[in-house]
C-alpha positions in Angstrom: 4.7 4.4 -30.2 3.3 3.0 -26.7 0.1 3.5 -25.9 0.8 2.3 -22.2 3.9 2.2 -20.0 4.3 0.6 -16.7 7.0 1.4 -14.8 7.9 -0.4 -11.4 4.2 -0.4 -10.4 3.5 -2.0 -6.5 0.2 -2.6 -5.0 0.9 -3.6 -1.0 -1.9 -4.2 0.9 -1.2 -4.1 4.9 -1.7 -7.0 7.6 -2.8 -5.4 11.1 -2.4 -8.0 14.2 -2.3 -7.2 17.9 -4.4 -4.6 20.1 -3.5 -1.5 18.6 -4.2 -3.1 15.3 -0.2 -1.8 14.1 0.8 -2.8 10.7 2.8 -6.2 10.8 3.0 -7.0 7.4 2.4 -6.3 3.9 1.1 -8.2 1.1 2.9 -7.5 -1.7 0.1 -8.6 -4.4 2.4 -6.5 -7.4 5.6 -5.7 -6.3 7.8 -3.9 -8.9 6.2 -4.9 -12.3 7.2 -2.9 -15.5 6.1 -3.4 -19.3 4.9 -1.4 -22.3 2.2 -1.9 -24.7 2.6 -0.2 -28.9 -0.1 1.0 -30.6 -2.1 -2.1 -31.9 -0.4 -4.2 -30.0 -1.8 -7.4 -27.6 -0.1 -7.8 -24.7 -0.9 -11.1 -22.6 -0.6 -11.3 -18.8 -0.4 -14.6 -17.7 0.1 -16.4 -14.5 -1.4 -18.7 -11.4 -4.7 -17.8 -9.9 -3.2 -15.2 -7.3 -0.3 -13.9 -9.1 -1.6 -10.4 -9.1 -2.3 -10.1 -12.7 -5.7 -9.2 -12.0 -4.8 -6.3 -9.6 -2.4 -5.1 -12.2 -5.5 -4.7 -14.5 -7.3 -3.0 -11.8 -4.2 -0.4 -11.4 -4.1 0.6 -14.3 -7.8 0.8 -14.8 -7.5 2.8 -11.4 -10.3 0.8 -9.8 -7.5 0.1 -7.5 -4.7 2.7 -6.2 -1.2 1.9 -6.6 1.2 1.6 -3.8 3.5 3.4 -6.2 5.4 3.2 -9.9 4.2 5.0 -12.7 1.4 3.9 -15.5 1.8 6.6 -18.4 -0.9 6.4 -20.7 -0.8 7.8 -24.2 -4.1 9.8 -24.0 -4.0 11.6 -27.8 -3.2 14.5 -26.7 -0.2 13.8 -24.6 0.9 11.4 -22.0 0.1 11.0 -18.7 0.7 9.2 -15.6 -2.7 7.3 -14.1 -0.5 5.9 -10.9 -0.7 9.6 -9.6 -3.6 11.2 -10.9 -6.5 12.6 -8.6 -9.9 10.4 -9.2 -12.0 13.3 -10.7 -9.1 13.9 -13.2 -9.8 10.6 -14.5 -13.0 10.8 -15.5 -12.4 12.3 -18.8 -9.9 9.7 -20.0 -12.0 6.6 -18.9 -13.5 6.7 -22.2 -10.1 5.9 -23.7 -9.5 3.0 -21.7 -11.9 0.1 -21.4 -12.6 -3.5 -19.7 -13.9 -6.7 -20.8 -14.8 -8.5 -17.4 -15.0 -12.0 -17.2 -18.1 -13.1 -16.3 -20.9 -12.0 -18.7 -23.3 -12.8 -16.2 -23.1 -10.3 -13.6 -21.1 -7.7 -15.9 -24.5 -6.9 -17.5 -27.5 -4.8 -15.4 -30.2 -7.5 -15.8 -32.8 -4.4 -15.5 -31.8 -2.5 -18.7 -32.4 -3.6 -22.4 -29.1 -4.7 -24.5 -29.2 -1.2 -26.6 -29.4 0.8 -23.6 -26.4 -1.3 -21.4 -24.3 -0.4 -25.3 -25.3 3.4 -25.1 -24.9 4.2 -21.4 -20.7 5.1 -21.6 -22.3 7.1 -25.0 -24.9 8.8 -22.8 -22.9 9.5 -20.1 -20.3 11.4 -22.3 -22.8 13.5 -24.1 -23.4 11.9 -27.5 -26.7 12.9 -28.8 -29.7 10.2 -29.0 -29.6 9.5 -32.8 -25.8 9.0 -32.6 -26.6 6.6 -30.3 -29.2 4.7 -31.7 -27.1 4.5 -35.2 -23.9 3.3 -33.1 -25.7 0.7 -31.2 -26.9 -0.6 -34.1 -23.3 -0.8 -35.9 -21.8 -2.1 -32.6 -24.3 -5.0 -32.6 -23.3 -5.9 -36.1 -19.2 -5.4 -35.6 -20.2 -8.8 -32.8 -22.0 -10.2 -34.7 -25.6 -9.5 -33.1 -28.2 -9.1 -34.4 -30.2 -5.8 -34.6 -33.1 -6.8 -32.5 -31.3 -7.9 -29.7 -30.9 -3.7 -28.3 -34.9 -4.3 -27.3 -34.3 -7.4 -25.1 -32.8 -8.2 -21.9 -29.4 -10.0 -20.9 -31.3 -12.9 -19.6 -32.5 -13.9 -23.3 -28.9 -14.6 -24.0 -26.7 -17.2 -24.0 -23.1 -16.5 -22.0 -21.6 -16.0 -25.1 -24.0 -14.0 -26.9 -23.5 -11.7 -23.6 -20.0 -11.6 -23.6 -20.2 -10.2 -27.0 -22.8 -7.2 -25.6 -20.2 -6.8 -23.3 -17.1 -6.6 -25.9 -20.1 -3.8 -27.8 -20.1 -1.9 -24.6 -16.2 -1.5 -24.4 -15.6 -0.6 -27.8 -18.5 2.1 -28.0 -16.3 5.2 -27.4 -13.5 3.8 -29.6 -11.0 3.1 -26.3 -7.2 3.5 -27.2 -7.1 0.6 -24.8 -9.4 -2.4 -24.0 -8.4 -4.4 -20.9 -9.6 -7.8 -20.9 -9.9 -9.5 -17.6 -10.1 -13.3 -18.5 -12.9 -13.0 -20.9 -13.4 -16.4 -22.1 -12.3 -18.3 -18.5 -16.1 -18.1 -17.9 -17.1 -19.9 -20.9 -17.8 -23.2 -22.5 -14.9 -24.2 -25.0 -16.7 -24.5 -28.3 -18.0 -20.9 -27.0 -14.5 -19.7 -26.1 -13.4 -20.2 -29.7 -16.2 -18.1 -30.6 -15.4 -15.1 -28.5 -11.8 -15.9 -29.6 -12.1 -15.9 -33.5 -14.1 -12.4 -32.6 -11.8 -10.9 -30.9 -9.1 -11.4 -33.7 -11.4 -10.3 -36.4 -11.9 -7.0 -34.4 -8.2 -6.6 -33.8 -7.4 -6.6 -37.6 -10.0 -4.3 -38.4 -9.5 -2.1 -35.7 -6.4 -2.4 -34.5 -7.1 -2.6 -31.2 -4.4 -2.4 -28.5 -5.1 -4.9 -25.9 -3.9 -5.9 -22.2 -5.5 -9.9 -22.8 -5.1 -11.0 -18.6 -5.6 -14.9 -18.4 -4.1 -17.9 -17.2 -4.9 -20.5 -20.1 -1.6 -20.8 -22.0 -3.6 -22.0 -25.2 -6.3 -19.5 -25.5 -3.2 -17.0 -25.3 -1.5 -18.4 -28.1 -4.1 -17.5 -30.5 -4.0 -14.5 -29.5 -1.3 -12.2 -28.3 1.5 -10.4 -30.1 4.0 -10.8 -26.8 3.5 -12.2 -23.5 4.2 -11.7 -19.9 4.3 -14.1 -17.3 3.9 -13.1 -13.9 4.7 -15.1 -10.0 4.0 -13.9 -6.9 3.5 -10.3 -7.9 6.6 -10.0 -10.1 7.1 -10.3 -14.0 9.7 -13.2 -14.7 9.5 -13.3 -18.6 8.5 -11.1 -21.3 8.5 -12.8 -25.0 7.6 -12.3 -28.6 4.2 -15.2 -28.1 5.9 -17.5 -30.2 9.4 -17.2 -29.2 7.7 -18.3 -25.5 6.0 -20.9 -26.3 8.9 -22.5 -28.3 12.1 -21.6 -26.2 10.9 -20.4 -22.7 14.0 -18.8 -21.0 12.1 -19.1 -17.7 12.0 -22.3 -15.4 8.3 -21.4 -14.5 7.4 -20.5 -18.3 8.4 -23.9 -18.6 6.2 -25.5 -16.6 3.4 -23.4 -17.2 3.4 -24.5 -21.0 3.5 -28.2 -19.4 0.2 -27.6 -18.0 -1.0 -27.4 -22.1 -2.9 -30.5 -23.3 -0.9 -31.6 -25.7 -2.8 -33.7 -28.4 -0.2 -36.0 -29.3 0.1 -38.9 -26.4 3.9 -39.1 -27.9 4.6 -35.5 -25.9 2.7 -36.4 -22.6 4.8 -36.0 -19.8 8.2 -35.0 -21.2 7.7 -31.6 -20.0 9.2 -30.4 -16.5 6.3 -30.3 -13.5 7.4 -28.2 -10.2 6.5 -29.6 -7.3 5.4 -27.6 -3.8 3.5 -24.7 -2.9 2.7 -21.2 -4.7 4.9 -18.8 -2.4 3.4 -16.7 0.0 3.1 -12.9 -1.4 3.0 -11.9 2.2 6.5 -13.4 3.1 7.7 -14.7 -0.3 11.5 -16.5 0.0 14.4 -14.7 -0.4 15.8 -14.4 -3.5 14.1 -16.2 -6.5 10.4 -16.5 -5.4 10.2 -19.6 -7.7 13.5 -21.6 -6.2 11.7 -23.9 -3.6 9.8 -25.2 -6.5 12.6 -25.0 -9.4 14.6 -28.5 -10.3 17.5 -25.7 -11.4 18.0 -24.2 -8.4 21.6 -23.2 -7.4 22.6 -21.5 -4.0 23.0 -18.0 -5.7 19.3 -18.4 -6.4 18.2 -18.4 -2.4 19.7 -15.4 -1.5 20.0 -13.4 -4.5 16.5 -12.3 -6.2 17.4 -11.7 -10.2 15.5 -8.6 -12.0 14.1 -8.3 -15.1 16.7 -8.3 -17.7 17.4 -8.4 -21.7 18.8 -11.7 -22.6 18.1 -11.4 -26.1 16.3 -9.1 -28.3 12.9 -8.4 -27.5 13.3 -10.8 -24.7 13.3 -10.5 -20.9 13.6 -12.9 -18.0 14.5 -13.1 -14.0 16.5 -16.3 -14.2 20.3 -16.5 -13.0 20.1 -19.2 -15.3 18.6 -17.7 -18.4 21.8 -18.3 -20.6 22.5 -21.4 -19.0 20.0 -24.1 -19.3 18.3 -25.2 -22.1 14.0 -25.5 -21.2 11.0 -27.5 -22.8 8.6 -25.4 -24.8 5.9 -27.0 -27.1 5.5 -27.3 -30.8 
C-alpha cells in the first residue's frame, strides 16, 4: 500500500520582461515528475543543487502550490489529493505529514525552551498538558536526549544535538510521513553519522515512511530503500538503492556515483565525468536535457526527449540508451 503518490506534478514559476511586465517565460523548476512511496518505505530524492528536489518537498508539503499533477496522500481514513486541496482543508492532515529541515540552526525558535519547541504541534492539536509533558519526555529519549534538556534553550546545543530536537518535533504526532530536507548536509561528518545511525534505528522501530531529499550519494546509501534521481526538474531514474549504485541505467546516475570518494586509489578516476554546464530550467535543450553534457549522445537524443519508462522490474529510466550501453556504478 502507498502512503504517497505523485503523479505528473509541475511547479512553473513565470519570467515577466518588458513594460507591461507580460509573461515571457516560465521556469520549469519540476516539470512532470511522478513516483510513489509504500508504507515504511524510504524514498531518496537525489540530484544537483537546483534540480528542483527541494520544491518537490515543498509541493507536497504544500508550502508551495503546484502548477499542476496530482499528490494523493494516504490520510487513514482515505486518500486524497494535496495538489488540489484548499489551504484551510489542509490543516487537519498536517499532523500526518512532517519535515525535517536542514539546518538545525534556524529550524529551532531560539526564544522557547527544547520541551516546549517538542510540544507546540501537540498543543496546537489539542493534546492535554500531561500528555504532553509524558510524550516530550519519551520523544527526548527515542533521540537519544536527555530528559533535562526540555528546560533549556537551543543555543546550549550542539548542531547535532539540535537536529535531533528537531527529528523529536516531527515525530511527535506520529506523521504517516516525515519529509527530510537534507538533514545532515548542515552537519560535521563524524556528526552526520550520528544523525544517520539514528535515523535508521527509528526507521526499524517505527517504520517510518520517509521522502530522504539530498544530494550526497553516500549518505543515501545507508539509507534509502529506492532512489530517484532528478535533472533539471524531471526524474531520469528510479532504482531499488542498490541496484543504482551497482548498475546505473542512467548516463547522469553514472556520473553522479563518480562524484563518491571512493577509498581505494585503485578506482580513482575510472568513472565517467560530464563536462559543461547544468541546463537551464528556464529554456532547457530539446530533447534529453542531459545530452550537451552526455559522452553517449546520439542524434535521436537532441530532438527527441525520452520519458520515464520500465526497463526492468522495479526499475525506471529516461535514457534512449538504457538497454544499450553498459555504465560504471561502484562497489
Amino acid at each position: 500500500m502507498n502512503v504517497l503518490e505523485v503523479d505528473d506534478l509541475k511547479k512553473h514559476y513565470p519570467i515577466h520582461g518588458g513594460m507591461l511586465r507580460r509573461e515571457v517565460g516560465r521556469v520549469r523548476a519540476v516539470d512532470g515528475v511522478s513516483f510513489s512511496i509504500a508504507a515504511g518505505e524510504t524514498l531518496a530524492l537525489v540530484g544537483e543543487s537546483g534540480c528542483g528536489k527541494t520544491t518537490v518537498s515543498r509541493c507536497i508539503l504544500r508550502a508551495l502550490t503546484p502548477t499542476s499533477g496530482a499528490i494523493r496522500f494516504d490520510a487513514g481514513d482515505g486518500t486524497v489529493d494535496l495538489a488540489t486541496m484548499p489551504k484551510r482543508a489542509m490543516r487537519p492532515l498536517r499532523r500526518h505529514i512532517q519535515m525535517i529541515f536542514q539546518d538545525p540552526y534556524s529550524s529551532l525558535n531560539p526564544r522557547m525552551m527544547v520541551g516546549d519547541i517538542i510540544a507546540e504541534p501537540l498543543k496546537v492539536n489539542g493534546v492535554p498538558a500531561a500528555e504532553r509533558n509524558a510524550r516530550v519526555l519519551e520523544l527526548l529519549d527515542l533521540v537519544q536526549m536527555p530528559a533535562v534538556a526540555r528546560t533549556r534553550f537551543p543555543h546550549a546545543f550542539s548542531g547535532g544535538q539540535r537536529q535531533r530536537i528537531g527529528i523529536a518535533r516531527a515525530l511527535a504526532l506520529n506523521p504517516r510521513l516525515v519529509v527530510a530536507d537534507e538533514p545532515v548536509s548542515a552537519l560535521d561528518v563524524s556528526v552526520q553519522a550520528q544523525i544517520i545511525n539514528l535515523l535508521l534505528d527509528l526507521q526499524d522501530r517505527l517504520k517510518l515512511s520517509m521522502l530522504f531529499v539530498a544530494h550526497d550519494l553516500s549518505v543515501v546509501r545507508h539509507v534509502s530503500d529506492r532512489v530517484a534521481v532528478m535533472y533539471v526538474g524531471r526524474i531520469v531514474e528510479i532504482a531499488p538503492t542498490d541496484e543504482l549504485y551497482r548498475s546505473p541505467r542512467h548516463p547522469y546516475t553514472e556520473t553522479l556515483l563518480a562524484a563518491v570518494p571512493a577509498p581505494d586509489p585503485l578506482r580513482r578516476g575510472r568513472q565517467m565525468k560530464a563536462s559543461g554546464e547544468v541546463a537551464d530550467p528556464a529554456k532547457p535543450p530539446p530533447g534529453c536535457a542531459f545530452h550537451p553534457r552526455c559522452p553517449y549522445v546520439q542524434d535521436r537524443c537532441r530532438t527527441d526527449r525520452p520519458e520515464l519508462a520500465e526497463v526492468a522490474p522495479g526499475r525506471w529510466t529516461s535514457c534512449h540508451r538504457a538497454r544499450e550501453i553498459e555504465l560504471a556504478g561502484v562497489a
